[in-house]
C-alpha positions in Angstrom: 0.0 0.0 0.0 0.8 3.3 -0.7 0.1 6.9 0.8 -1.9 8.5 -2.2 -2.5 11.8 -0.5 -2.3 13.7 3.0 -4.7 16.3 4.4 -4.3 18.8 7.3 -7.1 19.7 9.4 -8.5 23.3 8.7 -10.5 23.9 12.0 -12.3 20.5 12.8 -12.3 19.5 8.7 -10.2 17.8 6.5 -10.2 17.3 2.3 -8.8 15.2 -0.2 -9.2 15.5 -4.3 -9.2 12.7 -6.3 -9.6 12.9 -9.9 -10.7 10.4 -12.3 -10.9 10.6 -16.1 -12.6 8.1 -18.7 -9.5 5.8 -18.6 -10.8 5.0 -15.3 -14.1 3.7 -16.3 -14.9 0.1 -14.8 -12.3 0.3 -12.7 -12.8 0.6 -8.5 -10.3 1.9 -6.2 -9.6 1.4 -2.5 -8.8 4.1 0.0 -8.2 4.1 3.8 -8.3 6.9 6.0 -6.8 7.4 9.1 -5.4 9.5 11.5 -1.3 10.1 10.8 -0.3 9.4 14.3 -2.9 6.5 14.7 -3.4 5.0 17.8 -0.4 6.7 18.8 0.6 9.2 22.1 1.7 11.9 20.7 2.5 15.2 22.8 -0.1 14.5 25.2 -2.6 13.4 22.5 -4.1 9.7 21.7 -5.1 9.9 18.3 -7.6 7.7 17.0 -6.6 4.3 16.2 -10.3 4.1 13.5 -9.6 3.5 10.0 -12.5 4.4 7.6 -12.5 2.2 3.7 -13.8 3.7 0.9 -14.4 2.5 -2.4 -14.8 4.7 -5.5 -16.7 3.2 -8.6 -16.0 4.7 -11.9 -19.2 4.4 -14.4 -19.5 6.1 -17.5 -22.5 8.0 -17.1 -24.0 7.5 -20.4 -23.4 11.3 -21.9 -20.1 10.7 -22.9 -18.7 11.5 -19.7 -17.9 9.5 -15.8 -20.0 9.3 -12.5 -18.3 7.9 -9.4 -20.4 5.9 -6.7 -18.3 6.3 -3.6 -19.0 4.2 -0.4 -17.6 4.7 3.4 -17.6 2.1 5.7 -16.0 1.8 9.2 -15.9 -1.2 11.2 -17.7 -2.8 8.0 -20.4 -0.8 9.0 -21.8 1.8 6.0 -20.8 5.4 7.2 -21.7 8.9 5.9 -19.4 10.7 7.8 -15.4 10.7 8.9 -14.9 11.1 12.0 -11.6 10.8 14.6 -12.1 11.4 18.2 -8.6 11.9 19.8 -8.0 11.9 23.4 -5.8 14.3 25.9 -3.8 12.4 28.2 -3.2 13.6 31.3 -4.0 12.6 35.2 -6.5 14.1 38.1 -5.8 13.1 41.1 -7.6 12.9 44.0 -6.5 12.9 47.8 -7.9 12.7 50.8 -6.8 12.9 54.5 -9.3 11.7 57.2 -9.7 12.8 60.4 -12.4 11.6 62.6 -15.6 12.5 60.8 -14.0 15.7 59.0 -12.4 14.9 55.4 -10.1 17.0 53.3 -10.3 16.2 49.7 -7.2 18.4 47.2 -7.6 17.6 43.6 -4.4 18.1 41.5 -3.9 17.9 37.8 -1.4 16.6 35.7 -1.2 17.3 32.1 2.1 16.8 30.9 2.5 21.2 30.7 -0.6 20.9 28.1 -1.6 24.5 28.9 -4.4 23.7 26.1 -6.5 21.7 28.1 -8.2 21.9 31.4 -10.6 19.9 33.7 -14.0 21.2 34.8 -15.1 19.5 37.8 -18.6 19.9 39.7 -18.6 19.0 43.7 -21.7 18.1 45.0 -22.2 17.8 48.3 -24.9 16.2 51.1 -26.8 19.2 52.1 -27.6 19.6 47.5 -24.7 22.1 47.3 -22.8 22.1 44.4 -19.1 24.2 43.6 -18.0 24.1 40.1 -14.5 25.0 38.8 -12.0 24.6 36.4 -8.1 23.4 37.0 -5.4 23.4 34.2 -2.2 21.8 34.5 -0.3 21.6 37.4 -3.5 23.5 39.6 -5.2 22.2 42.6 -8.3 22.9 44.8 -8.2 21.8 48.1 -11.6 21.4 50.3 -11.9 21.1 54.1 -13.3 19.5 56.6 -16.1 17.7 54.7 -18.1 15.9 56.3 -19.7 14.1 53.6 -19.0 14.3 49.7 -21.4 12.7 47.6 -19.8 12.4 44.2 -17.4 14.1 41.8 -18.3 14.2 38.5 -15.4 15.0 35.9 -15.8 16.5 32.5 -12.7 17.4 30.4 -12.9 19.5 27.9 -10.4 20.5 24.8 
């Protein structure tokens, strides 16, 4: 196999252009796309280790000219749509010293100096209290003497 073209993203989009001429005609051709760094860490980023087949049939289209019928699939599974989810790597963690009923609970980040991402993180507590806020690498929050923490729920966003 062969690389037949590369793309960058532009924003959250990429593009490729293939171009077929009536030499082509009856012929199909194979493509897989997939991420450059795929399945890899790379500076604090798991790329996505999907690969996405798709197979171009050139037709002629009866006017003296060519149509293509192009189909995706993923998985073996028909597609519309490309689509790579990566993932930041990075740490939160979570300590807690107990002392009789009272609890402190610091939460520390750890995102390999990724200044680009950060962890927003909603406390609620017993009494239906909630605190939100937002560490980036390297922060903390520390809480005291809690008597009773119900969850922490963790969304990280890019």
């Amino acid at each position: 196999d062969s690389v037949k073209d590369t793309a960058t993203n532009t924003g959250n989009t990429f593009a490729f252009t293939l171009t077929y001429s009536p030499e082509d005609i009856g012929k199909t051709f194979h493509y897989v796309v997939k991420e450059a760094n795929s399945g890899k860490v790379v500076d604090g980023i798991r790329y996505s280790a999907d690969r996405y087949h798709i197979v171009v049939v050139v037709e002629d289209n009866g006017v003296g000219g060519i149509k293509t019928t192009t189909t995706i699939t993923k998985d073996s599974i028909s597609v519309t749509d490309i689509t790579f989810t990566n993932e930041c790597v990075g740490n939160l963690v979570i300590k807690n010293e107990v002392e009789y009923y009272k609890e402190n609970v610091q939460l520390e980040t750890s995102l390999d100096g990724r200044e680009d991402v950060e962890y927003t993180i909603t406390v609620e507590f017993d009494n239906g209290t909630k605190e939100t806020f937002t560490l980036k690498d390297g922060e903390s929050k520390l809480f005291e003497n809690i008597i009773f923490a119900v969850s922490i729920c963790l969304y990280e966003f890019i």
